[in-house]
C-alpha positions as CSV (number, residue, x, y, z in Angstrom):
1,X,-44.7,-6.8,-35.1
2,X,-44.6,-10.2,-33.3
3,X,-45.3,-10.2,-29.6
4,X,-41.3,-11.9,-29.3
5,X,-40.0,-9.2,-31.0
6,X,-41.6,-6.5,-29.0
7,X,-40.4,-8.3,-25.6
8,X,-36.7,-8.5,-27.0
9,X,-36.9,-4.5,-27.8
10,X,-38.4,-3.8,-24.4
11,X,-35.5,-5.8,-22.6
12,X,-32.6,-4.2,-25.1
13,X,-34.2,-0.8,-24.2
14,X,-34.3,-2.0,-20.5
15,X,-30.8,-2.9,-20.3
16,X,-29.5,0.3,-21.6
17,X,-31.7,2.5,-19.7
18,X,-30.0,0.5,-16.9
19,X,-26.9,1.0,-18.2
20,X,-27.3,4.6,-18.7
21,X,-29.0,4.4,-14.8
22,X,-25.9,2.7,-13.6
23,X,-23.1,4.7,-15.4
24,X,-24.9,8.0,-14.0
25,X,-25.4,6.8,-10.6
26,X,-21.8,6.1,-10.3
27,X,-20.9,9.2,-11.6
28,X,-23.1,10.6,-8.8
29,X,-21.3,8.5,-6.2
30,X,-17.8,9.3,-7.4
31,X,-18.4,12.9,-7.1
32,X,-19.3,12.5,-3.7
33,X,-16.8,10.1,-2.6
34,X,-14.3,12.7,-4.4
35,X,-15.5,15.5,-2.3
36,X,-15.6,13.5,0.9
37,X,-12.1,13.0,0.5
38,X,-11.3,16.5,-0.5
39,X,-12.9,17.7,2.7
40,X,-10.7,14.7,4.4
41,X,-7.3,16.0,3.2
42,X,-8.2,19.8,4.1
43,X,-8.6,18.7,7.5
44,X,-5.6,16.5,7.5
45,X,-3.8,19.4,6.3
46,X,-5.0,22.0,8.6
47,X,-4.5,19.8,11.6
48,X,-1.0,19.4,10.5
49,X,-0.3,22.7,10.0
50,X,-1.7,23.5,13.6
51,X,0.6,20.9,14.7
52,X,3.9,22.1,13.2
53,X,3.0,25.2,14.3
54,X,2.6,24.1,17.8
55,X,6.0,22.4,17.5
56,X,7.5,25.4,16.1
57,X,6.6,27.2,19.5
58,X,7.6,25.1,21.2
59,X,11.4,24.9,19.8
60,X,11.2,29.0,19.8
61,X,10.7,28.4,23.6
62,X,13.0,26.0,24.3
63,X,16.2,27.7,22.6
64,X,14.5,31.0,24.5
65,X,15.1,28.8,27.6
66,X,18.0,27.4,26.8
67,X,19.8,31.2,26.5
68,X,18.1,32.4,29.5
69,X,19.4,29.3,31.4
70,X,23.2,30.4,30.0
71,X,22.7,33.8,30.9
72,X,21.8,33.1,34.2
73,X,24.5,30.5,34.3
74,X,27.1,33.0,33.0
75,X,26.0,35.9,35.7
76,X,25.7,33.1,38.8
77,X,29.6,32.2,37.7
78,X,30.9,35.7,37.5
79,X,29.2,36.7,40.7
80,X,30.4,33.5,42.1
81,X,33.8,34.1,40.7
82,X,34.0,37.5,41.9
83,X,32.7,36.6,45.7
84,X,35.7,34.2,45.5
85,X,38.5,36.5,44.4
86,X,37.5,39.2,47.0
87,X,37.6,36.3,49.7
88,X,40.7,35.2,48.2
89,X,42.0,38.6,48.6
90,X,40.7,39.0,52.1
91,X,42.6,35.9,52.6
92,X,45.7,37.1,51.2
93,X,45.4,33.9,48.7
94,X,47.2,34.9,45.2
95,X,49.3,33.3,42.4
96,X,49.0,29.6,40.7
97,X,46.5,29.1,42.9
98,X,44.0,32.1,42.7
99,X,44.5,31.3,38.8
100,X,43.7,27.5,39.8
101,X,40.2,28.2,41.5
102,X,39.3,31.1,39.0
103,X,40.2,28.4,36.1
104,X,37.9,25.9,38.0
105,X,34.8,28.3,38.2
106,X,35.4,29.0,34.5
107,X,35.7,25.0,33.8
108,X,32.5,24.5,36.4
109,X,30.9,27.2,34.3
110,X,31.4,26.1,31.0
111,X,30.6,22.2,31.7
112,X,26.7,23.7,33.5
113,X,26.9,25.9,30.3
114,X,27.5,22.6,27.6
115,X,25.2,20.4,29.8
116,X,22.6,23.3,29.3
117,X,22.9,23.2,25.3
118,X,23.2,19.4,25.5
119,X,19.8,19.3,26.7
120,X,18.4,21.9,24.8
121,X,19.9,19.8,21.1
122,X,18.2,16.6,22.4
123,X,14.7,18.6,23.0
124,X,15.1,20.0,19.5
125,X,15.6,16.6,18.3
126,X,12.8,15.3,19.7
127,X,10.8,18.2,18.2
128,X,12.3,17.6,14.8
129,X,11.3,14.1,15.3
130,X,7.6,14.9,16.3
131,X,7.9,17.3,12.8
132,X,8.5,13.6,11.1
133,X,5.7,11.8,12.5
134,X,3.3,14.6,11.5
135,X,4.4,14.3,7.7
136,X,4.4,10.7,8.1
137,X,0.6,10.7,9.5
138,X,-0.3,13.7,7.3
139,X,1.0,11.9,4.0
140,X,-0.8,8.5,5.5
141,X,-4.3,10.4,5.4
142,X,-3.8,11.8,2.4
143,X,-3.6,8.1,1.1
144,X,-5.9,6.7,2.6
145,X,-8.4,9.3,1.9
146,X,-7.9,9.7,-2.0
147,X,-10.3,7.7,-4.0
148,X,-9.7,5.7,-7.0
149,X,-10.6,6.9,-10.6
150,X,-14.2,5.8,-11.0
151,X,-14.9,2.6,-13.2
152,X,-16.5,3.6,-16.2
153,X,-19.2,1.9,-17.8
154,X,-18.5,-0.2,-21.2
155,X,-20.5,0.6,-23.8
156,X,-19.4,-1.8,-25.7
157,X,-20.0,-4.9,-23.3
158,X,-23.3,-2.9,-22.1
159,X,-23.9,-3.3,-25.9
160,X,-23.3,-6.9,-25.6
161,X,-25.7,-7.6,-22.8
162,X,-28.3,-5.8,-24.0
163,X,-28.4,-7.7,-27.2
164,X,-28.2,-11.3,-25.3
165,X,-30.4,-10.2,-22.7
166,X,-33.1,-8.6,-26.3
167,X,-32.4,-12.3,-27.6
168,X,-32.3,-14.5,-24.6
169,X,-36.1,-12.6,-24.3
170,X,-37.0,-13.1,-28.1
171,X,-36.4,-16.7,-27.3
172,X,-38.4,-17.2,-23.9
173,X,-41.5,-15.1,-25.5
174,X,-41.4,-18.2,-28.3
175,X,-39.5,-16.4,-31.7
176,X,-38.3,-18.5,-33.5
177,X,-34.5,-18.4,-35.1
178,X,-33.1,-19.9,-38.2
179,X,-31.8,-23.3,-38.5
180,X,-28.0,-23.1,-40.0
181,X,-28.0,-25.7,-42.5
182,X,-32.0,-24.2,-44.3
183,X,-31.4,-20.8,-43.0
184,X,-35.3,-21.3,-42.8
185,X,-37.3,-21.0,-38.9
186,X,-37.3,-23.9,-37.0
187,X,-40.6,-26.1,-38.3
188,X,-42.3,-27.6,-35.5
189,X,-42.0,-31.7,-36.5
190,X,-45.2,-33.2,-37.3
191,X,-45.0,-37.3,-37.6
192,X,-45.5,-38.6,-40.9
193,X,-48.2,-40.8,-41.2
């Protein structure tokens, strides 16, 4: 065997051993990449989970608030209410206008009462809103972290290179190819004399 033809075999079989290299060594790097962002979106998700949870305690407490605000609403208006019909009575104050005052502390009542739950809605909304943004962020690092499907190598271009790269050799180690037109090697030209 030809010295040419050895060099071309060792640079086919050098290309495909780097092929093979290359294909396992991004397998390799896949994986991890894959588990990196595994670990990413179990994080992601647990912080989120922590956070709605948070935000779920915190709308328990609030509407827990908001009812004991009412209650002590309601019972500071009946006491209040009562204070004023025994003064009323003391005063010898009866009629339209006992009804007037009475409907007044009811009115006063009710409009503490609304103002109360009016309050209470917009902190839910706010919490319902801060529910949102942790989705939002949640489904943003789920994105961000997932990785791409891996590029595969191509066996058939690898195939490709490795034969221009065994050829391209075969030529710079001095083979010799065929001429189209004989089909004959290349004869070096000698002048005719």
């Amino acid at each position: 065997m030809s010295f040419p033809i050895i060099m071309a075999a060792v640079a086919i079989g050098s290309s495909i051993a780097g092929s093979i290299s290359d294909e396992a060594a991004s397998k390799q790097a896949h994986g991890a990449r894959e588990e990196m962002s595994r670990r990413q979106i179990a994080a992601a998700r647990a912080s989120a989970l922590d956070d709605f949870a948070a935000l779920g305690r915190r709308e328990r407490e609030e509407a827990e608030s908001a009812s004991q605000e009412i209650q002590y609403l309601s019972r500071d208006a009946r006491t209040a209410l009562g204070q004023e019909q025994v003064g009323q009575a003391l005063a010898g104050v009866s009629g339209a206008t006992a009804e007037a005052i009475q409907r007044d502390y009811e009115r006063q009542a009710e409009e503490a009462a609304t103002a109360v739950l009016l309050s209470e809605r917009n902190r839910r909304a706010a919490l319902s809103d801060g529910k949102k943004r942790v989705s939002s962020d949640l489904r943003a690092q789920e994105i961000s972290a997932t990785v791409a499907p891996r590029q595969r190598t191509n066996w058939f271009t690898a195939g490709l290179n490795a034969t221009t790269t065994g050829l391209s050799t075969y030529s710079l180690a001095g083979g010799k190819f065929s001429s189209p037109k004989t089909g004959l090697p290349d004869s070096p030209v000698t002048p005719e004399g």
